[in-house]
N, C-alpha and C positions, 0 to 999 in steps of 0.2 A: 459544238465539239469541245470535249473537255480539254483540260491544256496538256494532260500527260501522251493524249494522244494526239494532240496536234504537234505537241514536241518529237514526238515516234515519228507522223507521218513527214513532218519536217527533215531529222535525220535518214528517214528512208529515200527522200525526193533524190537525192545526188544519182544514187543506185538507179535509181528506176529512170530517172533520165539516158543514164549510159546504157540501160538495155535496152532502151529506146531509139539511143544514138547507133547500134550496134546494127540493130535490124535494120536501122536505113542506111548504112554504111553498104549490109552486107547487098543492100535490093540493089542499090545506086551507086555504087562505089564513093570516095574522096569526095572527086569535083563535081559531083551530082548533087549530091547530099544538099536539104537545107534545112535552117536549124527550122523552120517553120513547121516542116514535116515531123522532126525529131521531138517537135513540143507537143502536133495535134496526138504523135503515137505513146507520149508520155501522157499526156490528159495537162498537161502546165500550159502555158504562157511563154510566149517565146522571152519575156523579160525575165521569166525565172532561171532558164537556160543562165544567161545571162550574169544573174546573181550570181551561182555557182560557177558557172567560164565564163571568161571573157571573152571569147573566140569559137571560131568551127575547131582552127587545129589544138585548142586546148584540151574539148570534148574530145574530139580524134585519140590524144595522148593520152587521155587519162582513161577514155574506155578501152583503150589497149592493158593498161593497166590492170583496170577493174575486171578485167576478162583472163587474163593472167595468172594475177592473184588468187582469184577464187582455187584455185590444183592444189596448190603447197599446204594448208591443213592435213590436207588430207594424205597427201603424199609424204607428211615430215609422220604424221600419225602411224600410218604403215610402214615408214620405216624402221619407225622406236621399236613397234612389235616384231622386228624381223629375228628368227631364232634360226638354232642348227647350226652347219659349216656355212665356211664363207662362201662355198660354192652354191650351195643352196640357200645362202640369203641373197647374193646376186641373181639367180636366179627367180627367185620368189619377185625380186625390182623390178627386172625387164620384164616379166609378164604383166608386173601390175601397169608400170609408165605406158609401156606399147601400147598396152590396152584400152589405157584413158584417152591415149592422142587420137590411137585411131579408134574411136567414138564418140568423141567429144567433138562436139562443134563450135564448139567458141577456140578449141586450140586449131583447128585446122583452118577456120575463116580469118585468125587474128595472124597465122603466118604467111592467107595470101594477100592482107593490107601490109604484112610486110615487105613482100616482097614486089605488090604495085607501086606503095607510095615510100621504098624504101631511100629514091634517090631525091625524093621531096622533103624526108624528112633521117637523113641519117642520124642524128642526135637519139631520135627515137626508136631506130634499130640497133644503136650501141647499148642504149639505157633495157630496150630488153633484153637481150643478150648477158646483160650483169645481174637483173632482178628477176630474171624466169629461167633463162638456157643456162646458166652458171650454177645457180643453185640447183637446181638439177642432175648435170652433171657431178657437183660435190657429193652429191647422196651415192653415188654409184662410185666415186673414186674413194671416199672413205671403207666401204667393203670391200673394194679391190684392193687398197692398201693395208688394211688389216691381215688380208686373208697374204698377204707376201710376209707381213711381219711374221705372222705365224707358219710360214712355211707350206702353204695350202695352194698357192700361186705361184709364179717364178716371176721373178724380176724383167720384166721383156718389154717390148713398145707396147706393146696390146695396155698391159699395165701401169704405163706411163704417161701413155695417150689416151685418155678418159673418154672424149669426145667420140672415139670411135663407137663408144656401145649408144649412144643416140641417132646414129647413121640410119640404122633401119627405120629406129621410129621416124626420121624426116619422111626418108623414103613412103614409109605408109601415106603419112599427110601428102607429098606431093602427088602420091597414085590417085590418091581418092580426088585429089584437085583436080588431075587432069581428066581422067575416067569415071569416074561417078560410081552408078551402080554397072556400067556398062562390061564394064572390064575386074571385079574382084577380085579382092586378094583375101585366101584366109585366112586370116589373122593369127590362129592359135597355131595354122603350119609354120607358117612365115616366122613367128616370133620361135618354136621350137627349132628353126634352120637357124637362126641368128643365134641365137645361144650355143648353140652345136659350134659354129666357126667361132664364134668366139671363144668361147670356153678351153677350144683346142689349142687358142694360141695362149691361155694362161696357166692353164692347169700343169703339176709337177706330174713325169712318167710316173707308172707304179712302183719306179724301183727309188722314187725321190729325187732322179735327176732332172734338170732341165730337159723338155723334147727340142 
């Protein structure tokens, strides 16, 4: 093997390890999990595990991470592009984020190892909460607060409390968690009802007053 590509497949190892750690997380949960398995599904050596973590709950934290991360290019990218009123760049947001979560399966599987091994490992549910649910939130609080500066919003709790416009999207992930395909939700209704309640609580009457 040449060395440029053994340099490649070298920086590639970490990565393919935690999508390997991922899959045996999601079959086995936590305390099932071993890294034995995590190595035969990666094609490594359980000692190269190793080189890269030291530990199970190293891999754990870091493929929370690596599973995480991968949203925000692409979600900081669609935001740059976001054009029009403020009410139709928030809007153009919640369809895209709703959208992602609920079909994405690394965000919906990475919020129920939050929430199984969230009292095993709280450090780990604060740290994402600051490096995935936060910045998140900030993409949707800077359109809401523009659109007040400019008189397109009214100043209200809706507007204050950011957090509220990620409520639905939980809600999808936890539906889909509990009910599968048993029970669906439509997504493009669902996310058009969320915007509807929400919008009504920011938006100025047409005469410019606060409703």
């Amino acid at each position: 093997m040449k060395l440029k590509e053994r340099a490649r497949r070298k920086a590639e190892r970490p990565a393919e390890i935690l999508d390997a750690a991922f899959e045996e997380f999601v079959k086995n949960g936590y305390a099932a999990t071993r890294l034995e398995d995590v190595a035969a599904r990666a094609s490594v050596t359980k000692g190269t595990i190793y080189f890269y973590f030291e530990t199970k709950e190293r891999v754990f934290h870091e493929m929370i991470r690596h599973k995480s991360e991968a949203f925000f290019p692409e979600l900081e990218g669609y935001a740059r592009k976001l054009q029009g009123s403020h009410s139709a760049r928030l809007r153009s947001l919640i369809v895209f984020v709703y959208r992602k979560i609920a079909e994405d399966r690394a965000s919906r599987e990475t919020l129920r190892f939050l929430i199984a091994e969230g009292s095993r490992f709280p450090d780990l549910v604060d740290r994402h909460h600051d490096e995935f649910v936060q910045p998140v939130i900030d993409q949707f609080r800077k359109v809401i607060e523009a659109g007040v500066a400019a008189g397109e919003f009214r100043g209200s709790p809706a507007s204050t409390f950011t957090e509220l416009v990620m409520s639905p999207a939980l809600l999808l992930s936890l539906w889909s968690m509990l009910f599968g395909t048993r029970k669906q939700i439509d997504v493009a209704v669902f996310t058009e009802a969320s915007i509807d309640l929400l919008m009504r609580g920011l938006e100025m009457s047409a005469s410019g007053r606060e409703t």
